[in-house]
C-alpha positions as CSV (number, residue, x, y, z in Angstrom):
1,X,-11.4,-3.1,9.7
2,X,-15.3,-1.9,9.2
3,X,-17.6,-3.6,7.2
4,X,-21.1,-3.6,6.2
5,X,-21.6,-7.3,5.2
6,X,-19.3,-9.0,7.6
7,X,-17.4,-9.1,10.7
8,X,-14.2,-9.5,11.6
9,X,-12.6,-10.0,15.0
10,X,-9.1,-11.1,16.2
11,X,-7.5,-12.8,19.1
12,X,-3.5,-13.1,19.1
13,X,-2.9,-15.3,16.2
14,X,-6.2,-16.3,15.2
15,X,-9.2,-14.7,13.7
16,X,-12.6,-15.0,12.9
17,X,-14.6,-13.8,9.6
18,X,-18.4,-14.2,9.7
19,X,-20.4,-13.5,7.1
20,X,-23.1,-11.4,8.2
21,X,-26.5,-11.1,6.5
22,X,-28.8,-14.2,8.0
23,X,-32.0,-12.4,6.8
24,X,-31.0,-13.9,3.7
25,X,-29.2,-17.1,5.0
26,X,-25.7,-15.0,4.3
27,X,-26.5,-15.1,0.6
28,X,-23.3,-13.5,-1.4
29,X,-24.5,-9.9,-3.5
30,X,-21.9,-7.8,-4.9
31,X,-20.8,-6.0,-2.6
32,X,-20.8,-8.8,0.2
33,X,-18.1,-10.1,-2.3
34,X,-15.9,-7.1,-2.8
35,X,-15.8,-6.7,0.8
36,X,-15.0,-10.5,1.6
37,X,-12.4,-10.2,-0.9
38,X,-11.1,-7.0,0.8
39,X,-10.4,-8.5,4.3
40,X,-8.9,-11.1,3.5
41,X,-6.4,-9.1,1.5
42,X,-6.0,-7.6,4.6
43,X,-5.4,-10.6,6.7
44,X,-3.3,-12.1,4.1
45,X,-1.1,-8.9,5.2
46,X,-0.9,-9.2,8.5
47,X,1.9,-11.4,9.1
48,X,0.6,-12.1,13.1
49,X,-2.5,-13.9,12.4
50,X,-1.8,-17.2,11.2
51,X,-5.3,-19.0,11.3
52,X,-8.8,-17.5,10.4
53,X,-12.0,-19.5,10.7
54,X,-14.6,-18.8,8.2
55,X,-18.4,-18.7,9.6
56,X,-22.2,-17.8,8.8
57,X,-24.4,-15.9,11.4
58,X,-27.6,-17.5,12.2
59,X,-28.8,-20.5,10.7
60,X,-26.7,-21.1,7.3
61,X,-23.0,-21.0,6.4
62,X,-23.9,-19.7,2.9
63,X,-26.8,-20.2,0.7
64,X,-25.1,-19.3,-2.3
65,X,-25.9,-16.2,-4.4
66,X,-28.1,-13.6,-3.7
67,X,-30.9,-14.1,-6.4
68,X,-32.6,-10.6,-5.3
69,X,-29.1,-9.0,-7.4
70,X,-30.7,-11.3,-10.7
71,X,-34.4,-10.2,-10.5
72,X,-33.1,-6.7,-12.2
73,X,-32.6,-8.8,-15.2
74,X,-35.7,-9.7,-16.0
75,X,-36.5,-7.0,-18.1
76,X,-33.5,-7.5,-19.7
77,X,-29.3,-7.5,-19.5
78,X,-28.3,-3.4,-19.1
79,X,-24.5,-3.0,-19.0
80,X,-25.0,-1.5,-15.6
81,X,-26.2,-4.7,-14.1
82,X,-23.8,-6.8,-16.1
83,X,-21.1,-4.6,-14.8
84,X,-22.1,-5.4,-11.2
85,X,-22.5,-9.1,-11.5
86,X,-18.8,-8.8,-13.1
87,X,-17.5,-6.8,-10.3
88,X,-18.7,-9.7,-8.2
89,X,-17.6,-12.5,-9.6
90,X,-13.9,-10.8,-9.8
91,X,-13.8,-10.3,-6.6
92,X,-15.2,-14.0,-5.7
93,X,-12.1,-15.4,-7.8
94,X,-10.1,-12.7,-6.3
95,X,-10.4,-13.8,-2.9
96,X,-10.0,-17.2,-3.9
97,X,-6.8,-17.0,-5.0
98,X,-6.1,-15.1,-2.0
99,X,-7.2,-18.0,0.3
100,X,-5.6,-20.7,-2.0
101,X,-2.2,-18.9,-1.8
102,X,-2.1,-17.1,1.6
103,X,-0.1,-18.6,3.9
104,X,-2.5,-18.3,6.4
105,X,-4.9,-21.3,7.2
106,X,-8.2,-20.8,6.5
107,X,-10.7,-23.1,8.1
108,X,-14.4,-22.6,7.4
109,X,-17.1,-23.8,9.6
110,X,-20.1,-25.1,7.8
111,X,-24.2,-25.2,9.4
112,X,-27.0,-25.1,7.8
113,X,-27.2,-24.7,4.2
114,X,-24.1,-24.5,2.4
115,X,-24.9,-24.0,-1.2
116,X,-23.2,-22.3,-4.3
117,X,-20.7,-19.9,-3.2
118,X,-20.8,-21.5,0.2
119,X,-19.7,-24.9,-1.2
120,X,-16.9,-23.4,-3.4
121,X,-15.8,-21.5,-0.1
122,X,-15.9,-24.8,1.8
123,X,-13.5,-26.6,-0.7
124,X,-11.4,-23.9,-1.6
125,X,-10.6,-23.3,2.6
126,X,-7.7,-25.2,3.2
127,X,-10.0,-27.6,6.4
128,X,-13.6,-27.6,6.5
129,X,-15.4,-29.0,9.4
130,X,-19.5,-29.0,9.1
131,X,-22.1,-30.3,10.8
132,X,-22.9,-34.0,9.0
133,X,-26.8,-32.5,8.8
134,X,-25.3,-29.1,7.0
135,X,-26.7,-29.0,3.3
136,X,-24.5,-28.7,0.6
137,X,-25.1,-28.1,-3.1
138,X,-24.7,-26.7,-6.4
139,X,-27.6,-24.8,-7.6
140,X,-26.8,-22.3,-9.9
141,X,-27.8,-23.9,-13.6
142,X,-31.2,-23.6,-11.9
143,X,-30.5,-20.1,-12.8
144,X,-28.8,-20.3,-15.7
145,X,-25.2,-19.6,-13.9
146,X,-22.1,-21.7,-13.4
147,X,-19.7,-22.1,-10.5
148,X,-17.1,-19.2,-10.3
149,X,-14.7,-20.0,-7.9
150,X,-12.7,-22.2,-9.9
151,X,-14.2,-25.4,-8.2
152,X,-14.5,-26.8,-12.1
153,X,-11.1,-27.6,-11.3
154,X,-11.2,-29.2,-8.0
155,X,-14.3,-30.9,-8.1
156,X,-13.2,-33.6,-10.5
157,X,-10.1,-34.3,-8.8
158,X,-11.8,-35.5,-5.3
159,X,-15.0,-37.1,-7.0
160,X,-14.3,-37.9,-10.2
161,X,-15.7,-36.2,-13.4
162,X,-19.3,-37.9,-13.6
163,X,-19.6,-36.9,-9.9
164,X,-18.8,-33.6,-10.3
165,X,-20.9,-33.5,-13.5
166,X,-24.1,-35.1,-11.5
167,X,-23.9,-32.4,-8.4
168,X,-23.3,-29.9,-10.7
169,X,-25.7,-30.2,-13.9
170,X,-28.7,-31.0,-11.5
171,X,-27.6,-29.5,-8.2
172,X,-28.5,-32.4,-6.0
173,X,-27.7,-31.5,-2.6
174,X,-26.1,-33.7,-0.1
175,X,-25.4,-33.4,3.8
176,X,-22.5,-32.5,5.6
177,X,-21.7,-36.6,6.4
178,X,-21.8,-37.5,2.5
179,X,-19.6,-34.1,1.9
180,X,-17.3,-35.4,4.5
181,X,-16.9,-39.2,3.6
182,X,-16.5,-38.3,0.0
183,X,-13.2,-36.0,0.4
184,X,-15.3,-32.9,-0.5
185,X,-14.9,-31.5,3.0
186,X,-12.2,-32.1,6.0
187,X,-14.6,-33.3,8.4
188,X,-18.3,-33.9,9.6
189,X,-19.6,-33.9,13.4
190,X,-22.8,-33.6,14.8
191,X,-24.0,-29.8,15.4
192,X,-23.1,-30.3,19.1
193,X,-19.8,-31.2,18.6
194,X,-19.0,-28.8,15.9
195,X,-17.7,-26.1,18.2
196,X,-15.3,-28.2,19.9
197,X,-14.0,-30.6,17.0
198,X,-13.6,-26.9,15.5
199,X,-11.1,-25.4,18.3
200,X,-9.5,-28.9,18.8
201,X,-7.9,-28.3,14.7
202,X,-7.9,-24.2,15.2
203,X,-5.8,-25.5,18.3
204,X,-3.3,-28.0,17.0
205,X,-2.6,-25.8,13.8
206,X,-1.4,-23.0,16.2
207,X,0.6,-25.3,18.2
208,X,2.8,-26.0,15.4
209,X,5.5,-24.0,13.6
210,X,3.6,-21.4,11.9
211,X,6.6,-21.3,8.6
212,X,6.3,-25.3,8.6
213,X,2.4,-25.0,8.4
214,X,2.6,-22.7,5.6
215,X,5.1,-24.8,3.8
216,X,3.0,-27.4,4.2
217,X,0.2,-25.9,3.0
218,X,1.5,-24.2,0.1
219,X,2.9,-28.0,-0.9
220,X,0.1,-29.6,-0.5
221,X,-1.8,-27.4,-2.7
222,X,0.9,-27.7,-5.4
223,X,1.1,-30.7,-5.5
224,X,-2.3,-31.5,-6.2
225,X,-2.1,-30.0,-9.4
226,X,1.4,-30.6,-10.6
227,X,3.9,-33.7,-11.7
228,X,5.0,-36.1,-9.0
229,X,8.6,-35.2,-9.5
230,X,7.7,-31.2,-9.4
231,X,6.7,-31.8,-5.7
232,X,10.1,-33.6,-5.1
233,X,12.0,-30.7,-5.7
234,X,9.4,-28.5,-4.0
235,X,9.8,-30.4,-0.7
236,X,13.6,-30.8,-1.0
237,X,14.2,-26.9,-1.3
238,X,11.1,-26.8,1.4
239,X,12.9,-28.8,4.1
240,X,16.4,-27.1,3.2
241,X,14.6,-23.6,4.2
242,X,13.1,-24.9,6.9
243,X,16.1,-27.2,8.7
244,X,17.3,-23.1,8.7
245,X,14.7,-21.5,10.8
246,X,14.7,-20.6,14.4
247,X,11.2,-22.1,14.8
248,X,12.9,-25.1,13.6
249,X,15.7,-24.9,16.4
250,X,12.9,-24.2,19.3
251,X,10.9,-27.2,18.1
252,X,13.3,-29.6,18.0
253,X,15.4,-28.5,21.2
254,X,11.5,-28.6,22.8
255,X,10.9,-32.3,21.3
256,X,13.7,-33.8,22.6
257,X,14.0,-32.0,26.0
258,X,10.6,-32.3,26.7
């Protein structure tokens, strides 16, 4: 897979996708988008790798979107321009609904600023792990823009309505610590810690059966949004697959003759 705006790199069963434009802090344009959107189609395909980390070259995760796409809209809305913007914003729901129902694990790695687009990627990957002095935020009604990536939905649930309301309607931006002790994120760690608190859960994901992880996964996510007694039945007729796998046999028979 080539690409202009990121790279990708594999390893056996894990992966790496790095968003590449640090000349402007890997701010998301259009086509940035379409082709994030595009590998992890890809990935969501390939049935070997089972865990991709998400990561920022240079200095930031993601500083959000590009404003140099807007500044052709001072002069006015064309239908070429709004016909970009669209195309990007499809594809930024796009791929998240590809990383919400993948069963690969996605786990992004936050630095530096993580802001707009880079928040919603943090929450929507299934662990994030930042450094606690990363800066997150929400700064698009600076703009005049709202969040696309369907974080309107998760946001309340972690922090509560008026908390979601007060990072969103004034963009205050908080670190990687607060993101972390707050539910927003999976975890926080100084900057020189990041890279090893980062393959210790990379590593203990691929040590476990890969169908049970993306049962679990798949679950968890449900039941966030659904009835108590929905996830029940879910996780009954999830444990009668499983008990049926061969992953299930090897683990087990390893467990207890370990």
């Amino acid at each position: 897979m080539g690409y202009e705006h990121l790279e990708f790199t594999a390893d056996g069963r894990r992966a790496n996708v790095e968003l590449a434009r640090p000349d402007v802090m890997n701010a998301v344009n259009a086509e940035l988008a379409i082709e994030l959107c595009a590998c992890l189609r890809e990935i969501d395909r390939d049935a070997s790798i089972d865990v991709v980390t998400l990561t920022g070259r240079g200095d930031a995760f993601c500083s959000g979107y590009d404003l140099g796409e807007l500044e052709d809209d001072v002069d006015g809305m064309t239908y070429r321009n709004f016909s970009r913007h669209m195309d990007g914003k499809r594809a930024l729901q796009d791929l998240s609904r590809v990383m919400r129902s993948s069963e690969t694990i996605f786990v992004a790695v936050a630095e530096g600023y993580t802001l707009g687009i880079g928040f919603e990627l943090s929450m929507i990957a299934d662990i994030c792990i930042a450094d606690a002095d990363a800066t997150f935020g929400f700064p698009e009604t600076k703009v005049g823009l709202s969040i696309t990536n369907g974080v309107t939905n998760l946001l309340p649930r972690v922090v509560g309505p008026q908390r979601a309301k007060l990072l969103t309607l004034t963009g205050e931006r908080i670190s990687g610590e607060e993101a972390a002790r707050t539910g927003l994120i999976a975890d926080a760690v100084p900057a020189s810690e990041l890279e090893e608190r980062t393959e210790a859960v990379v590593g203990a994901i691929l040590d476990r059966a890969p169908t049970a992880i993306s049962f679990m996964k798949e679950l968890v996510n449900a039941g966030v949004e659904g009835e108590y007694d929905d996830s029940l039945e879910r996780e009954l007729n999830a444990g009668a697959e499983l008990l049926q796998t061969e992953e299930y046999a090897e683990a087990i028979s390893d467990f207890f003759e370990g």
